[in-house]
N, C-alpha and C positions, 0 to 999 in steps of 0.2 A: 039555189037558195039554201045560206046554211039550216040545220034542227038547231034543237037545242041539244039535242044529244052529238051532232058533231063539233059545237062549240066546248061543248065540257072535254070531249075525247080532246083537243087539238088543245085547250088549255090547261089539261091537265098536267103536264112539265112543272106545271112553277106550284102545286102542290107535292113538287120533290126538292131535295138539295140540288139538284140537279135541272135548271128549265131550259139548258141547252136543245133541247128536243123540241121546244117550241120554236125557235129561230129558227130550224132545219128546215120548216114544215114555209114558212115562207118566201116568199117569190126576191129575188132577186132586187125589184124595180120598185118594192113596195114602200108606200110612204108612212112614214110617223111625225106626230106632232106630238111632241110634250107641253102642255099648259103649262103656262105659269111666268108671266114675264121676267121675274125675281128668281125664278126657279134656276139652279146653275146646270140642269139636265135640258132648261127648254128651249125649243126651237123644232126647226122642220127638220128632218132626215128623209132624204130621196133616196138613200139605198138601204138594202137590208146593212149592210157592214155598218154602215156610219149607225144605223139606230142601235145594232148592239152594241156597238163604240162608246154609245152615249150611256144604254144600260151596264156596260161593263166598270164604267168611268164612277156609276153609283157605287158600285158592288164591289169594287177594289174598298172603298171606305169599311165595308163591312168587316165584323168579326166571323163571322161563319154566314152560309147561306141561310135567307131568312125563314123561318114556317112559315107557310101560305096558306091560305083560307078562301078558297072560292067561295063567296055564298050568295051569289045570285047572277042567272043570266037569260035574259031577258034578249028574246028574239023578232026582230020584226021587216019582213022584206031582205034583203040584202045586207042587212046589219042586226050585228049584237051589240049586245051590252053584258060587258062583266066585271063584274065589283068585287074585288077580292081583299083580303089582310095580309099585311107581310108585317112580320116579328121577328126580332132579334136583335144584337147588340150590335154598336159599332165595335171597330178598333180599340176606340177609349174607352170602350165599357162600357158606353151609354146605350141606352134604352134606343130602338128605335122600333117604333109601332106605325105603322103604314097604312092608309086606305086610300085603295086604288082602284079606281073606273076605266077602265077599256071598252071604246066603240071601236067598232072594227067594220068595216064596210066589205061584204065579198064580192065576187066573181064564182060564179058557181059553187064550188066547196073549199075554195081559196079565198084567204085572207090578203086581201092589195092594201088596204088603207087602214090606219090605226090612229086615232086620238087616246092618248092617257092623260087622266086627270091626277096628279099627287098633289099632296101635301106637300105645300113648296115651304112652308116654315121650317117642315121635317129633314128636308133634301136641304136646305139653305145651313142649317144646323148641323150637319153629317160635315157638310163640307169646311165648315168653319173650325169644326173640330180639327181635320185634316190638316189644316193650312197652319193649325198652332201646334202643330206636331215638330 
């Protein structure tokens, strides 16, 4: 059963330029689901590779890696919750301001299952930019 204090330690990646160190920490076989029907990030990923595929897909539109902002997480049985901010511009200079909810469901001190909630007006916008590039 995760703490709270191994949820911060194994989250803490995406409070750097760098959250590759959170995907490492992941199982192979692990599921994510991005909300958001509309959303051009959403849908199910049944592997690790295909979910960072999908985070990658966001993060290529970006101008730099975004600040993150952990501010709250919330532990209960088998699962967290973490709600974080991501800041930074796109490509085209624009603004992109983020809030973002991760449930996470474990297996011991490993993370299997992931729901993220974004802002899909946010994400629908990044990529619309892209496409008129």
């Amino acid at each position: 059963m995760p703490t709270e204090d191994l949820v911060r330690e194994q989250f803490a990646p995406w409070n750097t330029p760098n959250p590759v160190p959170f995907w490492d920490i992941l199982p192979e076989n692990m599921k994510l689901t991005v909300a958001g029907a509309l959303n051009p990030c959403g849908g199910v990923y049944n592997t690790k590779a295909a979910s960072l595929e999908a985070f990658s897909s966001m993060a290529s539109r970006l101008g730099a890696p975004p600040e993150s902002n952990i501010f709250n997480v919330l532990v209960s049985g088998d699962y967290a919750i973490v709600e974080m901010t991501f800041k930074c511009t796109t490509k085209k200079g624009n603004v992109y301001d983020q809030l973002n909810c991760f449930v996470v469901r474990y297996e011991g001190d490993k993370i299997v299952e992931a729901r993220v909630y974004i802002d899909t007006a946010v994400e629908i916008a990044i990529y619309d930019q892209a496409d008129q590039a």
